[in-house]
Every structure is written in structure tokens, then in C-alpha cells.
N, C-alpha and C positions, 0 to 999 in steps of 0.2 A: 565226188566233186572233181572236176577237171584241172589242170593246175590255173590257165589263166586266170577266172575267176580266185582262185585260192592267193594269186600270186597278185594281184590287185590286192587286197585284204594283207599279205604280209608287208606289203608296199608302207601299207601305214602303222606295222610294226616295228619297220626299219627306222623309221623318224616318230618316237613318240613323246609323251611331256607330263606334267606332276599332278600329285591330288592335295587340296587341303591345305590351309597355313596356318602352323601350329609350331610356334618355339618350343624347343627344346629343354630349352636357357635364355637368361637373357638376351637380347639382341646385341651383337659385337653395336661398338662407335661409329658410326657413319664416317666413309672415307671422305679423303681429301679430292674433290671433282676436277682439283685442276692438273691432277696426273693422269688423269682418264681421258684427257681432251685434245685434242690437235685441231690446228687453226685450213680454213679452206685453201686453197694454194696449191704449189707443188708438194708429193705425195716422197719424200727420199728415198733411195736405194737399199737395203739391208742385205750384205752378205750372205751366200745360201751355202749350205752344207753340199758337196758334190756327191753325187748317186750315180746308179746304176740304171738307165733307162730302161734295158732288156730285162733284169733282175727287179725291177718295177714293176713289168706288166707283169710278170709270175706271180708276183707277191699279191698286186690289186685283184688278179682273180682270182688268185688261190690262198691267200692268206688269213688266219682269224683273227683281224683286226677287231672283230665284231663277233666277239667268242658266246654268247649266252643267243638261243632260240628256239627253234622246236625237235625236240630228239627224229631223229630220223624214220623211226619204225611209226612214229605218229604222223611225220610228214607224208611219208608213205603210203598212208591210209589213209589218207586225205585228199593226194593227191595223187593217185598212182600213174597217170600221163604224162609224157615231156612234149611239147612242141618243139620241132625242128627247128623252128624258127627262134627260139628263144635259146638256141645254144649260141657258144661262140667257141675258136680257136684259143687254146694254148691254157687250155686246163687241164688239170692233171687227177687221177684217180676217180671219186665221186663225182667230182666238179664236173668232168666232161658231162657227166648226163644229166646237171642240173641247169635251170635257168639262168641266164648269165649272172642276175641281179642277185643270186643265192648262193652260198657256197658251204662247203660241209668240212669239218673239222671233228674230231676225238676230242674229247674233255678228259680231264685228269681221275673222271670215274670211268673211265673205258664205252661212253657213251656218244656216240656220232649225234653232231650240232648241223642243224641246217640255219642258216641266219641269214641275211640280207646283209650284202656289203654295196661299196658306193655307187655302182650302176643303177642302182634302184633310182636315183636322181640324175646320173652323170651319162644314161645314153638315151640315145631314142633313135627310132626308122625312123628314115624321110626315104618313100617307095620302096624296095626291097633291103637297103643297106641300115644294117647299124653302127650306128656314128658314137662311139667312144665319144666321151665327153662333152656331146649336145646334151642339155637339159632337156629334162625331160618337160615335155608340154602339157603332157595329159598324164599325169600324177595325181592320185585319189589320195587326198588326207582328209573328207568331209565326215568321216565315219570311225565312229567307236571301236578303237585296234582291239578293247576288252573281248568283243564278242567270237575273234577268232582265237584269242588266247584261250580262254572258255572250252572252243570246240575243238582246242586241239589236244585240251587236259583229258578229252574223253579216250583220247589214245590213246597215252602213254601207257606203260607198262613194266610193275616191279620198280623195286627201291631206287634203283639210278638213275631212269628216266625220268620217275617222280622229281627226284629232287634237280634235275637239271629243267625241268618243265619248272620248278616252282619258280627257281631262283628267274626266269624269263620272262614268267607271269608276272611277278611280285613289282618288277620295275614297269612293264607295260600298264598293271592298274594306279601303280603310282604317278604314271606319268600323263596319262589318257587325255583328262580332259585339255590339256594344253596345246593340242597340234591340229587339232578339229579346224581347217578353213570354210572360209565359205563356200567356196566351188576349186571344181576340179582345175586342175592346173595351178593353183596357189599351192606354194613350198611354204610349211612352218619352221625349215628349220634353225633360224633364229631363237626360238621360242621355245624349240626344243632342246637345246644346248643351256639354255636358262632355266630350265624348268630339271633336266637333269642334273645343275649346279646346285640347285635347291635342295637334292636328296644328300649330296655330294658333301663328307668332311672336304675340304681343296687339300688338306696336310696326306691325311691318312689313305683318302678317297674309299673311306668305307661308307656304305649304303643306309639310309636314315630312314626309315619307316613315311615318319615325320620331317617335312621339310624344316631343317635349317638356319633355312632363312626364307626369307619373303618368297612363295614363286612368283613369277610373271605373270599376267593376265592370260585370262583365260581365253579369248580371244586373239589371235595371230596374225599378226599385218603380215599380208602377202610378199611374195620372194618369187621371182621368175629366178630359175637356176640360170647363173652365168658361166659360159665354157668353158672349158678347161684349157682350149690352147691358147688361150689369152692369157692363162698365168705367167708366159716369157717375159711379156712384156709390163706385169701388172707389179707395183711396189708393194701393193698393197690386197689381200685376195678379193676383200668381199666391196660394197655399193659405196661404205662411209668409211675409208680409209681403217677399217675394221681388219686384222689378218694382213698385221706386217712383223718384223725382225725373223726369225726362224719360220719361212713357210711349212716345212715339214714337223715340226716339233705343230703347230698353230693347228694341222691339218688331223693330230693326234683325236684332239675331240670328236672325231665320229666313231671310236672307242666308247666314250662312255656309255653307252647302254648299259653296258656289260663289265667292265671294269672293277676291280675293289683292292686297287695296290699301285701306289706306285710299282712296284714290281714289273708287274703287266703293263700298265705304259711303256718304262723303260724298253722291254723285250720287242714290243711295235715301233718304238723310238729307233731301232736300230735296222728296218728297212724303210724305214720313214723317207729317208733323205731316197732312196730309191724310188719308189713312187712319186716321191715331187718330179725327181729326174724325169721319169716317163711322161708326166703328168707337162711339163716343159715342155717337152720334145714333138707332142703332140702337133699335128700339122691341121689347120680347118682344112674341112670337106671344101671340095670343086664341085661349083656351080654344075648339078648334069644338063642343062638346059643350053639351049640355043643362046646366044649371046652376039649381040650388036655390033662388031671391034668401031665402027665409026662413029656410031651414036656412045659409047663408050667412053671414048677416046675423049668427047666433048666432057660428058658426064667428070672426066678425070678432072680438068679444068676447070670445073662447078665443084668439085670436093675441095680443091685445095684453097678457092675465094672462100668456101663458106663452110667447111667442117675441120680441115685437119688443125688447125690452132688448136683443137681442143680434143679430137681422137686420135690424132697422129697422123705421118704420112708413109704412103707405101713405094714401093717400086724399087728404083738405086737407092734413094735415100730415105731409107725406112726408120720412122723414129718414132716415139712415142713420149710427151709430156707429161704424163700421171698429173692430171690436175682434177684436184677436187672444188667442187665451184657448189659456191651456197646454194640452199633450195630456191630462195624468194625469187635468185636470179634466174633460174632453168625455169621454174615454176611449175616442176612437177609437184606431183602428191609431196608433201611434206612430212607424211607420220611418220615416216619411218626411220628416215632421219632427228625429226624433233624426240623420238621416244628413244633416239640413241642416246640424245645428246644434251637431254632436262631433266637429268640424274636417277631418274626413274632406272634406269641398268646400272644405275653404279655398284651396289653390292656385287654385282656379276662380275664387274672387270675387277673389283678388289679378290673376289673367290678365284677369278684366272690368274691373279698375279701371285697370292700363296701358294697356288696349287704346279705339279711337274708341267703346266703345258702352256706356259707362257711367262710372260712378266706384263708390267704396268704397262706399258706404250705399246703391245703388240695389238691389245683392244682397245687405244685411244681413238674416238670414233670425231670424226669433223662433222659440222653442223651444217652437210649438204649432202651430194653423191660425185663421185669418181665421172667421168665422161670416160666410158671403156673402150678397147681399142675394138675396133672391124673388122678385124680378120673373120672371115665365114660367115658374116651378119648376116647374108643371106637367109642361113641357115636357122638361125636362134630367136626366130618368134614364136610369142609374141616379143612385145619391146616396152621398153622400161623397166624401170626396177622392179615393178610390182605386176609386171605381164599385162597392162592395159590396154594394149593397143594390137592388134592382133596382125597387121598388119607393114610392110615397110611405107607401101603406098599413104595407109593412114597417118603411119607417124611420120609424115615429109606435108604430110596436106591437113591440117588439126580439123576443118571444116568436115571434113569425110569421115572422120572416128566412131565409131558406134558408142552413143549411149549406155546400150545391153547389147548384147551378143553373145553365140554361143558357136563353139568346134562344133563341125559337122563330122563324125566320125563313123559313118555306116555308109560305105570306108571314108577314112581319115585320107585326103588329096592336097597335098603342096598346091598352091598355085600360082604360079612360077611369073605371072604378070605382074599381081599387089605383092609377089614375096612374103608367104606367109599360109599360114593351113587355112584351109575353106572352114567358112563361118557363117550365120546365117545373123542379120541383124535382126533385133526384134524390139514390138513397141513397149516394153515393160521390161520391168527389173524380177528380180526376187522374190518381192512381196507378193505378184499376184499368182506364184506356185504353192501351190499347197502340198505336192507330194514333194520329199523329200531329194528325189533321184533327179526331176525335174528341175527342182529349185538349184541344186547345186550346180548344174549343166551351165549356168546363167552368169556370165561376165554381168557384175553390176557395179557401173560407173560411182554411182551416188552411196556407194559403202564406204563408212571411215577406209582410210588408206587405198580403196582401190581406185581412186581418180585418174583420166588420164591426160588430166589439163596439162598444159608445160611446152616446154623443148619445139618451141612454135620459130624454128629461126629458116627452117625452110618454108615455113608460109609466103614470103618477098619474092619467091623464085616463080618464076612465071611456066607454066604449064611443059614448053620447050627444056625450058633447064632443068625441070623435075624430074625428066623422063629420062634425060641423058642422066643427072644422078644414079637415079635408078640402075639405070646401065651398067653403070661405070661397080654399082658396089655390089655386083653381083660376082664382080674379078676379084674380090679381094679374099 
């Protein structure tokens, strides 16, 4: 097997989710919903721990934040090719010759780990370049992570591989059915942090066969990954004022795969703050594209009547409002926020606030979404919360949106006009694929949570003004 294909496949080993719900024990007392909550409005400030930006980027690509995956002599014979293209700068030993999204560590049985760390979501090409902290667009979680777990058991080899392969295994089968999307380019990882909670004591953080407590649904409302150089300016990390006080401490839970101590928390806790550092610091990509400076200029003048009140403004006086505005009023998809915020997750934000990697108010989720800032918008389609819109041109003109749609990826082409990957619209959804590979390909509007009604406030702008828009936010 070549790695791509292989590295697809552990893509959805890196975010996986639970099996089964089956108390232990009784069920603890259902918490109090009104500590879990925060009202729409302004989003406040929370002091951040100061790091080390450059001692960040070492750590995010070299470090075992994400210590438990496939011993290496089995990765090896799975995958014995590296694409050139899949390397990047500034990793050290193993790493240099692994794929960026992967990185290799020693375990305390003298056994080399290959695992997926945060790239696996947090980069992507757009034409030759990879872009550190662009989500990734075309992300596979439609498929059962068990089946390369399985195929990678057939390699291992001798008692310490075995038991570093089980303990990898053992979380991947428990967590499987939970991360499953409907199509490619849907992020579970919501769902997967909940469904991890579930195996999860929050005190001891030892590992439970049997879930705990309730998992989450087995089904996974969609997640377009959101950039990372908008964390400067963001109070709050995630859609629903989710991932505020301690961003680095918050940022911890892409540990848990793997984890069984606070101990090991702790030990990631202490370049934590350095990686938010880097993760700050991060600048969006520049527009490579031709660009208008007059029709711009106009477009500037169309952003500030009708967008920055609520994304912010740029240039001398760059600000941003962290304002979270109800769903009924944006009138996006609503599930996703309603399923934050109708106590259906409460057990979760009670198990966050027992456990080392938050308290009560860091997961108090508001009962809408964030308006995030613009930096590099260009760059981070699709749009919405839940990657509905595939385009910038669609989401400024709601009439033009595709129903169903799918990336065109044979080759995958920016198209630097609608801002956004080439797509092909189509007259069906879902249901009328039968092959699985097919089906998944398939933006489908009329699926719970993937809607992409809403955010219709550039529809008033008359053809002229939409274009200089356009213009204007491809500078930023």
C-alpha cells in the first residue's frame, strides 16, 4: 500500500469516537444546565498563559501530544513510501520522513509510535503551498477507522508491539461508530471528544471498556474546521462560544485518544501554552491571485455599511467584537447549536469541569454561533459552520447555493472568481447513490444539520456592490 491511500485511512484514526452504552454504576445526578450556559452577546476576554511561538512550532510537529498508534515496523510495512509532497520543515529525527499529519515518538516499552497529530485537520494545499492552519476541506471520516486498525494488527511483531498496537486498537474500536460523517469534508470532531468523555473517568482519566456515561449519538452534525490564525482575535475557540478561559489548557483534549493520567496531561500542559503561542501568531495566507486595487477599494466601503459590526474591521483600525448572535436570527442550520445548548451535552461539560482540562464556563456553549473574523476568508472554503456552501460567491448571493454538490478533485482547482474549490452541482442528493464511495462525495443540503439556509444579509447588495465585496475580501 502506498502511504496516501494509507494516510487517508489513519486520517480517520486521528479523530475517532465510542461503542455501546452501558453503565457501569449508577448514573451520577444530572448537573445544574444553568452553569453550562452563556447568553448571545459579547463573547469576554480570558487571560492567556504566554508561550513560546518558535518552541511551539517544534513541539506541534514533533511532539507526542497524541502518544498511542501504530508501532512503526507495522507502519512500515504498510506503508513503505513517503511522498515529497507530504513532508514539511522543521522536524526532527523520524519526523522529517514522515507525513506532516503523522509524527513518531518511543513509548516507555522502547517501542516507536507513529500517530497523527493536529495537521491531520489543521493544514491543507491550495495549488503547490501548504497552509499551516487552513482546515482541511477534503477530510475522510465516512469510513470505519476498525478496519485499518485490524490491518495494521497483522504487522505487528513480538510482545511490545503487540501491546502498544492493543492499547491503540482497544480505543479505536471503542470509539468507531461515533465519527462516521456523511461525506467527505464533514469534521466530527465534536463528537469525538464526547464520545471519548464517555470511556473517560474525568478524575483519574483511566480508560473504561464500557462507557460511563451516556455517549453521544451516533450520528455527527458536521464541523468545517475553522483557522487557526483567527485564534488572535477569537475569545472564544470553537462556533458556540465553546473553548474559552485557558486556550492552551482547552486545546489539551486532542490528547485524549491516548491519555490515562492526569500525569500525561499535565506533561502536554507544559508546552501547551507554546503552541497556543504559535498557533496566535500565525499570519493568513495572501491572496496569490490578481486582485482589483479599485474595485477593492469600493468593495472596502461595502464591508464596513454591511459586514464589520459583526466580523470586525481591518486595516489602521483593526478590531474585532466576539459577538455571538442567536441562530433564529443568522438563520443558519440550527442543530448544532440547539444540540449544544438543550442539555443533551450536559453530562460532557459536567465530565470537562471534574476533569484536569477545563472548568464549568470554558464549555458554556450560547444558544447561537460566533460571527468569526476574516482574516484569509479567502482561503477557508467551504463556509458556514457546517461547510454548506462551497463557495464565497454562493454565500453573498443565497439564490446561487447549490442544493447537492460535490468537490471536484481529479485535480482539486481553487477558483479564484467564486473563491472557493471547483464543484460540480448536481440534481440529487444522497439517496439516489447506492455505492458508498459515491454517496459520500455528495454535499446533501436536506440532511439534518447540513442545511445552508441563513446569513442571507448580502442578498440587498445589488450585483455592483457584490463584486467589489468580493474584491475587497480577498485583501484580508
Amino acid at each position: 500500500m502506498t502511504r496516501r491511500p494509507l494516510l487517508a485511512a489513519l486520517g480517520l484514526l486521528g479523530i475517532a469516537a465510542i461503542a455501546g452504552a452501558v453503565w457501569l454504576s449508577q448514573p451520577p445526578a444530572p448537573p445544574d444546565p444553568a452553569q453550562f450556559r452563556s447568553p448571545a452577546g459579547p463573547v469576554p476576554a480570558s487571560a492567556q498563559r504566554p508561550g513560546d511561538p518558535e518552541a511551539g512550532r517544534r513541539a506541534l510537529l514533533n511532539a507526542p501530544y497524541v502518544s498511542c498508534g501504530i508501532p512503526y515496523g507495522a507502519y512500515s510495512r504498510l506503508s513503505p513510501e513517503t511522498d515529497p509532497d507530504m513532508l514539511i520543515a522543521g522536524r526532527e529525527g523520524r519526523n522529517a520522513e514522515l507525513p506532516y499529519m503523522l509524527t513518531s515518538h518511543v513509548n516507555a516499552d522502547g517501542v516507536e509510535i507513529v500517530a497523527n497529530n493536529c495537521l491531520t485537520c489543521h493544514a491543507e494545499r491550495i495549488g503547490g503551498e501548504l497552509i499551516v492552519g487552513l482546515g482541511s476541506a477534503f477530510g475522510d471520516f465516512t469510513s470505519d477507522p476498525n478496519r485499518l486498525a485490524l490491518q495494521a494488527g497483522t504487522y505487528v511483531r513480538g510482545a511490545a508491539e503487540t501491546r502498544a498496537w492493543q492499547h491503540w486498537a482497544e480505543r479505536i474500536a471503542g470509539i468507531a461508530p461515533y465519527t462516521q460523517t456523511k461525506t467527505v469534508g464533514a469534521n466530527p470532531a465534536p463528537n469525538l471528544t464526547w464520545a471519548l468523555m464517555s470511556h473517560l473517568d474525568p478524575e483519574t482519566l483511566e480508560w473504561s471498556e464500557t462507557p460511563l456515561i451516556d455517549p453521544p449519538p451516533e450520528d455527527p452534525l458536521p464541523i468545517s474546521v475553522p483557522p487557526w490564525w483567527g485564534m488572535r482575535k477569537k475569545n472564544a475557540m470553537f462556533y458556540t462560544t465553546i473553548g474559552r478561559g485557558d486556550h492552551a489548557r482547552f486545546m489539551l483534549l486532542a490528547s485524549m485518544l491516548c491519555v490515562g493520567s492526569p500525569g500525561e496531561v499535565a506533561e502536554i500542559d507544559a508546552y501547551a501554552p507554546d503552541i497556543r503561542a504559535y498557533i496566535a501568531a500565525l499570519e493568513p495566507p495572501e491572496y496569490p491571485y490578481p486582485i482589483d486595487p479599485e474595485l477593492a477599494a469600493r468593495g472596502e466601503a461595502v464591508y464596513r455599511d454591511a459586514c464589520a459590526a459583526c466580523h470586525g474591521s481591518h486595516g489602521a483600525n483593526v478590531s474585532f467584537p466576539n459577538l455571538t448572535f442567536a441562530a433564529d436570527r443568522i438563520g443558519t442550520d440550527p442543530a448544532y447549536a440547539n444540540a449544544a445548548t438543550d442539555g443533551s451535552r450536559d453530562r460532557f461539560y459536567d465530565w470537562l469541569a471534574r476533569s484536569p482540562y477545563g472548568d464549568a464556563r470554558s464549555a458554556a456553549p450560547a444558544p447561537g454561533y460566533i460571527a468569526p473574523p476574516l482574516d484569509g476568508v479567502w482561503a477557508t472554503a467551504p463556509y458556514l459552520h457546517n461547510g454548506s456552501v462551497p463557495s464565497l460567491a454562493a454565500l453573498l448571493q443565497s439564490e446561487i447555493r447549490p442544493k447537492y454538490w460535490r468537490f471536484r478533485t481529479d485535480p482539486r482547482r481553487y477558483d479564484p472568481e467564486a473563491m472557493g474549490w471547483d464543484y460540480d452541482t448536481l440534481d440529487h442528493g444522497q439517496d439516489a447513490e447506492t455505492a458508498p464511495e459515491a454517496r459520500h462525495r455528495i454535499y446533501d443540503t436536506t440532511l439534518p444539520g447540513y442545511g445552508n439556509a441563513g446569513h442571507t444579509y448580502s442578498d440587498r447588495l445589488d450585483d455592483a456592490a457584490r463584486a467589489a465585496l468580493l474584491e475587497y475580501l480577498k485583501t484580508l
